[in-house]
N, C-alpha and C positions, 0 to 999 in steps of 0.2 A: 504494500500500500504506500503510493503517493503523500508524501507531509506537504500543507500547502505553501513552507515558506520556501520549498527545492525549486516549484517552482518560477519562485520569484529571485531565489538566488540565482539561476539559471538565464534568466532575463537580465537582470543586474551587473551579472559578467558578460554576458552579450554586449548590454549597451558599453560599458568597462572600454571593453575591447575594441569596439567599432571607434568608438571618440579617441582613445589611445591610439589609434592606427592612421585617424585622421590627422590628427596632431601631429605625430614621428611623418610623417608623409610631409605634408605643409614645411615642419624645421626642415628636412634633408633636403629638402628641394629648397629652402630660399626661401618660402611663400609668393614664390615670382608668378604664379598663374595668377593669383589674387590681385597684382598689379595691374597686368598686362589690358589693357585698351582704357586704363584710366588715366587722367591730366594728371601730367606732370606736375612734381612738387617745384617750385622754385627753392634757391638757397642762393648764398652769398659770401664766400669763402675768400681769402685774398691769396694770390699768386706768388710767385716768387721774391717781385719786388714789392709785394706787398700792398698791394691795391686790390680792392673791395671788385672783384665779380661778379658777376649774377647768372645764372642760368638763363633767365628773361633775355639775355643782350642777344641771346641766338634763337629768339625762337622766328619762325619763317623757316627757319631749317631742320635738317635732318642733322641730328645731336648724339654722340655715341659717348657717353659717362662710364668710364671705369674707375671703380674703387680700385684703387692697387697699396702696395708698400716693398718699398727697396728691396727687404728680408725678404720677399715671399720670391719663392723660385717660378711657380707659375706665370707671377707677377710678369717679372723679368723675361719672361717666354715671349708673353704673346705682344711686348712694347712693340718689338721690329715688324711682325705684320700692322697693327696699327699705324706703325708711319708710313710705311707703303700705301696703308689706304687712304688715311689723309692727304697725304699729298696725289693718290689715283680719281679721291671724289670732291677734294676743298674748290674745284672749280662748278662744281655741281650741288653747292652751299650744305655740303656735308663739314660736320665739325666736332671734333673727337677731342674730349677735355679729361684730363687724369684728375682725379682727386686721392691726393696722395696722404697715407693715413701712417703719417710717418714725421720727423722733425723735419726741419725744412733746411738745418745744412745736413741730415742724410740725404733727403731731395739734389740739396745741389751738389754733393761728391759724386752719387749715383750717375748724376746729367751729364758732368763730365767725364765720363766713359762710355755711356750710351745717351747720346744726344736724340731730342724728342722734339719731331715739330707741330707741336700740336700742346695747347692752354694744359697746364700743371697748376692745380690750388692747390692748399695744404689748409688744414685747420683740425682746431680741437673737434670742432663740430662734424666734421665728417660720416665719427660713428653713429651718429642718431640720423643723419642724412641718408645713408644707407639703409638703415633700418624702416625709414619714412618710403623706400625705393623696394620696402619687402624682403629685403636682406635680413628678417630678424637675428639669425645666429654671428653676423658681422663678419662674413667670411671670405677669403680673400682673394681669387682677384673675383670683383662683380662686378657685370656691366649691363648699363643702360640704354635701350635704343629707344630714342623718342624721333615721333614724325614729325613734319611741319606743321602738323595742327595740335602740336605740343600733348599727343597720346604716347603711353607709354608701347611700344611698339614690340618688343622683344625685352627678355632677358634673361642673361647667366649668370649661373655662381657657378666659378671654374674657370677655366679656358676655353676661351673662346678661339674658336680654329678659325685661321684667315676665310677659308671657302665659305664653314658656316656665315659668318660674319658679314661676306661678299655677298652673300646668300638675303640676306635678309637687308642689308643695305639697298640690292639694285630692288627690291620689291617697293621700297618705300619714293624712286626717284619719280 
């Protein structure tokens, strides 16, 4: 014979597991599906020599935000396809801007050995900027693809492979 609280403990662990599984799913991924076709957050970070940015200054355009930092080796991977594409779409009002989660003379030892043509911010603020971009676990490298009507278009946590990247770029020209 059946007790009637098995059950409801039975149901209990069910829902347990489903919400659990929701959840682990949503962190490992980023929560990037959650973002993705919503308006971009603006933010305001200063650059190397220290002047106040905005996101806002580019919108009309096609916007690719990578969170990165010096330390991180994937970081470091995918800089060199990003300047090949900057400099393949910056005439086709594409624009690729680092937001560097890192001090800002490791930013600049790092630049001089791998030179970057394309807007570098640095700021405390960073980490909660990512996190507002769905990155809840702050992971490193992340990137952002916003379209010209400033939606969030795409995004990774991880490397992003130049082809993906090129992939997703020529769909938004």
């Amino acid at each position: 014979m059946q007790r009637p609280w098995s059950n409801l403990l039975l149901v209990a662990v069910a829902v347990l597991a489903a919400t659990t599984g929701y959840y682990a799913q949503r962190h490992l991924r980023g929560g990037e599906n959650g973002v993705t076709g919503e308006e971009r957050v603006d933010f305001t970070l200063p650059d190397l020599e220290g002047r106040k940015r905005s996101l806002s200054e580019f919108d009309g355009r096609v916007v690719v935000v990578n969170f990165w930092a010096t330390w991180c080796p994937p970081c470091r991977e995918e800089i060199p396809d990003f300047v090949k594409l900057q400099e393949k779409y910056a005439a086709r009002d594409v624009q690729f801007i680092g937001v560097a989660m890192d001090r800002i003379e490791d930013v600049r030892e790092f630049l001089k050995h791998t030179p970057i043509n394309y807007l570098v911010l640095v700021g405390d603020e960073a980490g909660m900027i990512t996190r507002q971009y769905g990155n809840e676990m702050v992971a490193l490298p992340y990137t952002v693809v916003i379209d010209r009507g400033g939606r969030i278009a795409a995004v990774r946590r991880g490397l992003f492979r130049h082809d993906d990247l090129e992939e997703a770029l020529r769909a938004l020209l």
